[in-house]
N, C-alpha and C positions, 0 to 999 in steps of 0.2 A: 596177463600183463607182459608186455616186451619187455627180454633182458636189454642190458645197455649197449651189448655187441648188439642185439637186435634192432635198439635204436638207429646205432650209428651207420648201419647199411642203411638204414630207410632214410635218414639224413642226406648220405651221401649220395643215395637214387634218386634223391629230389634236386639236390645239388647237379646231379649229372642232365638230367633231363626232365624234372617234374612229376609231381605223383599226380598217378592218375586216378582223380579224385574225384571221377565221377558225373562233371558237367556233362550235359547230354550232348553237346556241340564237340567236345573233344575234350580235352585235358583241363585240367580248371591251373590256372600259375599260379603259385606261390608267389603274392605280390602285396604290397599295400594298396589297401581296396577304397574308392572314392566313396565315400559315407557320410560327409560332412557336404549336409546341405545348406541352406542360407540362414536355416533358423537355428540351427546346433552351431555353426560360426557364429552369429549374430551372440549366442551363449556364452561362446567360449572370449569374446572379447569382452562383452557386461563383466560373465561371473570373473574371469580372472582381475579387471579393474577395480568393480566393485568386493572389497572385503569386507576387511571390521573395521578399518578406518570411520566413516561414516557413520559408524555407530557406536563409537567409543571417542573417538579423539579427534573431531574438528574445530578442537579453541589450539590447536596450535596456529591457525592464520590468525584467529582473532587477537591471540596474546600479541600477536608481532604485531600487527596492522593498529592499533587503538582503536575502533569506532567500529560497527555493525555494518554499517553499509560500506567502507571500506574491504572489510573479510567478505563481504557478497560480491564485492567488485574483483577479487582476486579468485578466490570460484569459479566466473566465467571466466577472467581469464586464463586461468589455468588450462579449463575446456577447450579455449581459444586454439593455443599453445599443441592442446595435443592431437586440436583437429589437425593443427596445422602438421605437427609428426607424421600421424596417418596418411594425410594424402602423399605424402612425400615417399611413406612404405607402402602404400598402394601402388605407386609408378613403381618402385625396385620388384614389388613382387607379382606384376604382370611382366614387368621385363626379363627379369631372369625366375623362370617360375619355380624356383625349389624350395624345399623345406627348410626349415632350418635357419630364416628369419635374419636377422642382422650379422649372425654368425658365414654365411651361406654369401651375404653380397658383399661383405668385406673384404673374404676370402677371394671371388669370382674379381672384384675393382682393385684391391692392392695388394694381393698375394697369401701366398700361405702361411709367413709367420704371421704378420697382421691379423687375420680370421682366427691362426691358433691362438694367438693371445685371448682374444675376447671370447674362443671357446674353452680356455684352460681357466681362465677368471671364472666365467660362468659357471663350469661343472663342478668346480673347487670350492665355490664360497656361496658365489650368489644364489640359484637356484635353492641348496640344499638348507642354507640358512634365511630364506625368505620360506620355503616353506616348515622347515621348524617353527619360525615363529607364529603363521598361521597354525600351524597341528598345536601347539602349544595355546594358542587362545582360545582353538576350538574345545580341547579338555579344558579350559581353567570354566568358559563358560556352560559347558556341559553340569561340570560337579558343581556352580555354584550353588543350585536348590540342598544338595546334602551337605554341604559346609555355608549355611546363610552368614554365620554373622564372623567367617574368616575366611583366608587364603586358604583355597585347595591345598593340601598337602603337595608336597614337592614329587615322591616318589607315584602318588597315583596321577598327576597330573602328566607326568613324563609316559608312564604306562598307555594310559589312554591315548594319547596323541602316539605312541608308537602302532597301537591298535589296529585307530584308525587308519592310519599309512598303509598299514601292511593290508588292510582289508582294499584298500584304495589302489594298492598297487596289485593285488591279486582279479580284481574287477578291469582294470587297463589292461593287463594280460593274457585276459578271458576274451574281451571283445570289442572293439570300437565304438558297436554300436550301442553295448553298456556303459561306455563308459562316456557316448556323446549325450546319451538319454538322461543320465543321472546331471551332466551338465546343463542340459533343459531342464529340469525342476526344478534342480536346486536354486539355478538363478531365477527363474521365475517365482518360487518363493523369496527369494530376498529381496525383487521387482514390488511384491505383493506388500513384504513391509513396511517397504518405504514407501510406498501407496498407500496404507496405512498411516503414515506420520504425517504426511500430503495430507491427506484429506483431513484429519485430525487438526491440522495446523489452518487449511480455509477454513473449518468451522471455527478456530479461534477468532479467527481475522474477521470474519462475518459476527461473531459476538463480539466484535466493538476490543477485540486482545489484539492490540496491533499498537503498541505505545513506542514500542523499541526500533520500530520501520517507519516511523514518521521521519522525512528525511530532517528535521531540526534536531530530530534525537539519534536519528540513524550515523549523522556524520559529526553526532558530540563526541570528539576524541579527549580519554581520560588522560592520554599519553603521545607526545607529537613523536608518529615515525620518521626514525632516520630512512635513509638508502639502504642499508644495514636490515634494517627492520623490514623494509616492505622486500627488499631480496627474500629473505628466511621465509618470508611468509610466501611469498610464493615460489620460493624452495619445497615449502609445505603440500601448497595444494598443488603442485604439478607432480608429484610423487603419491599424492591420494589418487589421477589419473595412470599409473605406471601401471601397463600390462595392455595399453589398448595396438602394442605389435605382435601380440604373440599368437595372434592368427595365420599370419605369416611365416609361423616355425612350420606348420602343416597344409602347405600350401599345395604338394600333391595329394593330398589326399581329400581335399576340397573336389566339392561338382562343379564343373566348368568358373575355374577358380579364373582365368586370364579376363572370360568377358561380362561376367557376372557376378560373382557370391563372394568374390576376395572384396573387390570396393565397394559392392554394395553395404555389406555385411560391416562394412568400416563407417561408411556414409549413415550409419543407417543408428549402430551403435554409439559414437563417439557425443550425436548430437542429445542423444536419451540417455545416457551417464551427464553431461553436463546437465539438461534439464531436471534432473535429478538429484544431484548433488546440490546444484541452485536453492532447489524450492524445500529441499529439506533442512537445508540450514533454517532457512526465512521461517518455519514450523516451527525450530526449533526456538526461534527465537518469539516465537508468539507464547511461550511456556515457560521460558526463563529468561530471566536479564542474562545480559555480560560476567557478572558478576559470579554469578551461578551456573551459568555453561562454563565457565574458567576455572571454578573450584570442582568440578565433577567429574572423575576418573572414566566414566562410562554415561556420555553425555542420554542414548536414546534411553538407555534402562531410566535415566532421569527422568527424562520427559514420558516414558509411560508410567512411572509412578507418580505423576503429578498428574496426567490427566487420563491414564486408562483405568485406573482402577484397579477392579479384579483382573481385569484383562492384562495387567502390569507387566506377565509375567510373560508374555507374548515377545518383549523386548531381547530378553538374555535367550532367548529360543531364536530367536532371525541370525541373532550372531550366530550362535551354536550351527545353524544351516548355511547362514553365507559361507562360513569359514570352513565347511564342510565340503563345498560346490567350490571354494579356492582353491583348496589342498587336492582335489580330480583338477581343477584346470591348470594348475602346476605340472602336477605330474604328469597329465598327459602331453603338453607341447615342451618340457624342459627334455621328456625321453626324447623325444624327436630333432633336437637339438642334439643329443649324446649320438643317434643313431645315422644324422647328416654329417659329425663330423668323423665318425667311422668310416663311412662311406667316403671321406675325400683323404683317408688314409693318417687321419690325425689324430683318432683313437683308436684302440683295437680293434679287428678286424670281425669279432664278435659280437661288437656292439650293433654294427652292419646289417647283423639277422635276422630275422621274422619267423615266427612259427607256422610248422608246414602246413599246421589248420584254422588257428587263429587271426593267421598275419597279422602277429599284433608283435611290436619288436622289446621280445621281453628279457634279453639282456640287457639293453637302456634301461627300461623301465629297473630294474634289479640293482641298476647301477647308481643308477637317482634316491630310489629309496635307502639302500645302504650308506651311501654318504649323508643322507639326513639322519638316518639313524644317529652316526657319528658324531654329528654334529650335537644334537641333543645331548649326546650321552658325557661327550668332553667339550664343550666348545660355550663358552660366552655368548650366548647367542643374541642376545640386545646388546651386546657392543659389535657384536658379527655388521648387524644389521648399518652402522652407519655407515661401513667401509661398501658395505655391498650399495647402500644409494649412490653415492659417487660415482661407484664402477659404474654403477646401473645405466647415469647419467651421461657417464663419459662415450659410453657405447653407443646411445643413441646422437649425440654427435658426429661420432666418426661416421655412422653410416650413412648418415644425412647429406656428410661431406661427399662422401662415396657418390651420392646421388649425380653433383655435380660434376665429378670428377667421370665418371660413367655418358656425362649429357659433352663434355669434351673429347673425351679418348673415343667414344661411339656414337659420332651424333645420328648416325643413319640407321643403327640398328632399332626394329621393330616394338613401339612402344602401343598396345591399347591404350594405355592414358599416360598425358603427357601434361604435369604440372607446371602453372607460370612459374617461374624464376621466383618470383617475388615470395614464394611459398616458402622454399627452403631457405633463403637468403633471412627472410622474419624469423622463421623459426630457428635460426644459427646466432643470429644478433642477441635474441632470447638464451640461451643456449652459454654464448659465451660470456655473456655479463651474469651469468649466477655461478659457470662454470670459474671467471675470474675471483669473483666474492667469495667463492667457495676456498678458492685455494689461498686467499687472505686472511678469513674470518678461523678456518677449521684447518689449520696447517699441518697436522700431524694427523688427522682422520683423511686428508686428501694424501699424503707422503708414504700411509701406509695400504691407501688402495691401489698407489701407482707402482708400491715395488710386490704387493700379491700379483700386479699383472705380470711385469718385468720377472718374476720368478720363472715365468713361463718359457721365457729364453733359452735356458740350458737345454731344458727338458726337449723343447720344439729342433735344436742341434744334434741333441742326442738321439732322439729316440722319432723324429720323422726325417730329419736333412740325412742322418749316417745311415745311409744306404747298405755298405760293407759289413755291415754285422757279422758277429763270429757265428758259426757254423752251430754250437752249441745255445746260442741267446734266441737261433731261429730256430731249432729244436723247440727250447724250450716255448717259445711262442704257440709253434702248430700244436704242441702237445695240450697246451693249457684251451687253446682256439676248440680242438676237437673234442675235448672233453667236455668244455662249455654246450658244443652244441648238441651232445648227445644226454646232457644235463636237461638243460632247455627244449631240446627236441627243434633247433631251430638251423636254416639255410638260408643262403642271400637271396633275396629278392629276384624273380627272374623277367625282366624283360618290363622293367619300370613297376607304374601301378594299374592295378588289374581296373577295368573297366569294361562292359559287355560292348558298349558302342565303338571303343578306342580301337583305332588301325591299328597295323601290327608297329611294335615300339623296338624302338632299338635293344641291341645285347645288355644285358642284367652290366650297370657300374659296380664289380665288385675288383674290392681294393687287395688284388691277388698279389700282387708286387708293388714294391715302392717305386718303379717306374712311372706310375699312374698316379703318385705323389701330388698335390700341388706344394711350388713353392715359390 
C-alpha cells in the first residue's frame, strides 16, 4: 500500500504530465470518459423523473382538480409543459455542450453571480434535501414488511437511508459504468411495475370496471375549481415530471451528445413518462373511486391490495426499487453539477478532480453525500422540501429565459437544433402564471426561497469576486486542496473528456487562478 507522501507524488505526476497507464497507443488521460450511451441517458431521465410520486401520492391533482377526468387532463398537461422544457434544454445543451445543466447556461448567458446563485441554492438545499427525502422513503418502504401494522422506527429508518447513500456514493466513485448499469435496472424495474399496474388496469377496463372514466362520471365535479385550484394542481403534476433536465448536467460525458443521444434520449423519454403517468392513473382509477384514492396514503400498495392478491406485496417492493434507482440518479448528475461549478472557479478547486484510475469525480460525489447526511441528521426535511420546489421552479425559468436571451446576444452562433419561438414563449406563459400564484397563494414559502438564494451574495463577493486574498487564506486553501487530493488520490482532468475517436482536445480547464474566474 502507498504511504500518503507516496500518493501525493503520483498525484502530482499525473498532474504534471499523465500516468502512464498503460493504453497500448500511448498514455491513456486522466479524463472523464464518454460511457453514457442512449439507453443509460434514456435511464437517467425515466429513473430520475420517475420516483415514489406515482406510487404513493397522485390524489394531490385530483384533491385540487374535482373530477377524474379533469386530474387526467392535467397529467398530460403537465407532460405537455415539460416536453415543452426539454426541447428548449435540448437546444442550450447542443449549443453550449457542457456539463452542468442549467447551472453551466446561466453562468455562460448572464454571468458569474447569476449561475453562482442557482449553484449555491442548489448544492445547499436542493439536491441534498430532495435526496433525503427519497433515501428516507426508500428505508421507510424497505422496513415496512418488519413493522406491518406501524411507522418505521425513526432511528432505523434514518440508519438505513444513510446506508444506502453511502453504499451509492461508494459505487458512483468506483465507476461510471456501475453506476450507469444500476441506472438501467433499476429503472427498467420501476418501467416493469407500472407495466404491471397498466396491464392490471386494461384487464379491469375489458371486465366491464370502467364506471369512473365514463366521461358523465368522469367530469362529475364533487367540487367546482377555482383558478386557485387548477393552478395547485398543476403545481402538482408538473413537479411529479421534475428531473426530465438532468441529463444535461452530464452532457460531456454522453456519446455523441451534440447530434444524437442528448435529444434523442429527451424526445424519446419525456413522451414514455407522460404515457405513463397517463395510463396509470386511469388503472388506478379502474380500482378505486375518488373517494378512496383521496383517503389512501400510498395509492399503488392500494391498488395491489385490492386486485393483486398475494402478489400485493410486489407494490411496496417497486417503491423500495424506484427510490433506490432515484437516489443513484441524483447523486450521480447533482456531483456533476458540484464538479462543473469547481471547474468555472465557483467551488473549490478540489471538487474539479477525478480519480487517476476511476475518473469518476469523487470529491463531488463526497461532497453531495455529506450534505445529505446533514441534512437528515439536523434539518426538517419535508419542510426543506417545499422551499426547494420553488427554487427548483424558479430555475428552470431563468434558464428558459436564458434561451432567449442567448437567440438575441448570438444569433449566429452554431445550433444542431433550433426550437420555434413559440416553444419557449408557451412554456414561460406557463411558467409565469403558477410562478405569480405562487408568490400570492404561499408567500412566506416563496420569501424564504428567495433569500436561501440571495444568501449566496456575500459568499459569491467574498470568496470568488476578492481575488486579493491574504497570503495566509491561500495557504490555507492549497494545504487543505493537496491533502484532499492525496485523500482521494485525485487530479484535474487533462485535456477535456477521454474518448478513443476524439481529436486532440484543448489544455485541461483547470481553475489554477481566479483569473480564469467567471464573472
Amino acid at each position: 500500500m502507498r504511504t500518503g507522501r507516496q500518493r501525493g507524488r503520483a498525484a502530482r505526476a499525473a498532474m504534471a504530465g499523465g500516468e502512464q497507464r498503460g493504453a497500448p497507443g500511448g498514455p491513456e488521460r486522466v479524463a472523464l470518459k464518454k460511457e453514457i450511451g442512449l439507453v443509460s441517458a434514456c435511464a437517467i431521465i425515466i429513473g430520475n423523473i420517475i420516483g415514489s410520486g406515482i406510487f404513493i401520492s397522485p390524489k394531490g391533482v385530483l384533491e385540487h382538480t374535482g373530477s377524474v377526468g379533469l386530474a387526467l387532463i392535467i397529467w398530460v398537461l403537465g407532460g405537455g409543459v415539460a416536453a415543452l422544457g426539454s426541447l428548449c434544454y435540448a437546444e442550450l445543451g447542443v449549443t453550449i455542450p457542457k456539463s452542468g445543466g442549467d447551472y453551466s447556461y446561466v453562468t455562460e448567458i448572464f454571468g458569474g453571480l447569476a449561475g453562482f446563485l442557482l449553484l449555491w441554492s442548489a448544492v445547499l438545499i436542493m439536491y441534498p434535501t430532495s435526496l433525503a427525502v427519497i433515501s428516507l422513503t426508500f428505508s421507510n418502504y424497505v422496513l415496512q414488511p418488519v413493522f406491518p401494522n406501524c411507522i418505521p422506527p425513526y432511528n432505523a429508518s434514518r440508519i438505513l437511508s444513510m446506508v444506502c447513500l453511502l453504499l451509492l456514493t461508494w459505487v458512483n466513485s468506483s465507476s461510471v459504468r456501475w453506476a450507469t448499469r444500476i441506472q438501467d435496472i433499476f429503472t427498467a424495474g420501476k418501467l416493469l411495475a407500472l407495466t404491471l399496474i397498466i396491464i392490471v388496469g386494461f384487464i379491469q377496463i375489458f371486465k366491464g370496471n370502467y364506471e369512473e372514466l365514463i366521461p358523465s362520471n368522469a367530469f362529475n365535479f364533487w367540487m367546482t375549481p377555482s383558478v386557485g385550484h387548477l393552478a395547485l394542481a398543476f403545481l402538482q403534476g408538473s413537479f411529479a415530471f421534475s428531473g426530465w433536465n438532468f441529463l444535461n448536467y452530464v452532457t460531456e460525458e454522453l456519446v455523441d451528445p451534440r447530434r444524437q443521444n442528448l435529444p434523442r434520449a429527451i424526445f424519446i423519454s419525456i413522451p414514455l413518462v407522460t404515457f405513463v403517468y397517463t395510463f396509470t392513473n386511469i388503472a388506478y382509477f379502474t380500482a378505486m373511486s375518488p373517494q378512496e384514492l383521496l383517503s389512501s396514503n400510498a395509492v399503488a400498495v392500494t391498488f395491489g391490495e385490492k386486485l393483486l392478491g398475494y402478489f400485493s406485496w410486489v407494490m411496496p417492493v417497486s417503491v423500495a426499487l424506484s427510490t433506490f434507482g432515484g437516489i443513484n440518479g441524483y447523486l450521480f448528475t447533482s456531483s456533476r453539477l458540484c464538479f462543473s461549478g469547481a471547474r468555472e472557479g465557483h467551488l473549490p478547486s478540489l471538487l474539479a478532480m477525478i480519480h487517476v484510475k476511476h475518473c469518476t469525480p469523487i470529491p463531488a460525489l463526497l461532497v453531495c453525500c455529506l450534505a445529505t447526511l446533514v441534512i437528515m441528521l439536523v434539518g426538517d426535511t419535508y419542510t426543506l422540501i417545499n422551499y426547494v420546489s420553488f427554487i427548483n421552479y424558479l430555475c428552470y425559468g431563468v434558464t428558459i429565459i436564458g434561451l432567449l436571451v442567448l437567440r438575441w446576444k448570438k444569433p449566429k452562433i452554431f445550433r444542431p437544433i433550433k426550437v420555434n419561438l413559440l416553444v419557449p414563449i408557451t412554456y414561460l406563459a406557463f411558467w409565469a402564471f403558477l410562478l405569480i400564484f405562487s408568490l400570492y397563494s404561499e408567500p412566506v414559502v416563496c420569501g424564504v426561497g428567495l433569500i436561501i438564494i440571495l444568501t449566496g451574495v456575500p459568499v459569491f463577493f467574498l470568496g470568488v469576486y476578492w481575488r486579493n486574498k491574504p497570503k495566509c487564506v491561500n495557504r490555507l486553501i492549497e494545504s487543505v486542496t493537496c491533502w484532499g487530493q492525496k485523500l482521494c488520490f485525485v487530479v484535474y482532468p487533462q485535456g477535456g473528456v477521454a474518448e478513443e475517436d476524439e481529436a486532440p482536445s484543448a489544455p485541461s480547464q483547470r481553475p489554477t487562478s481566479e483569473t480564469t474566474t467567471r464573472k
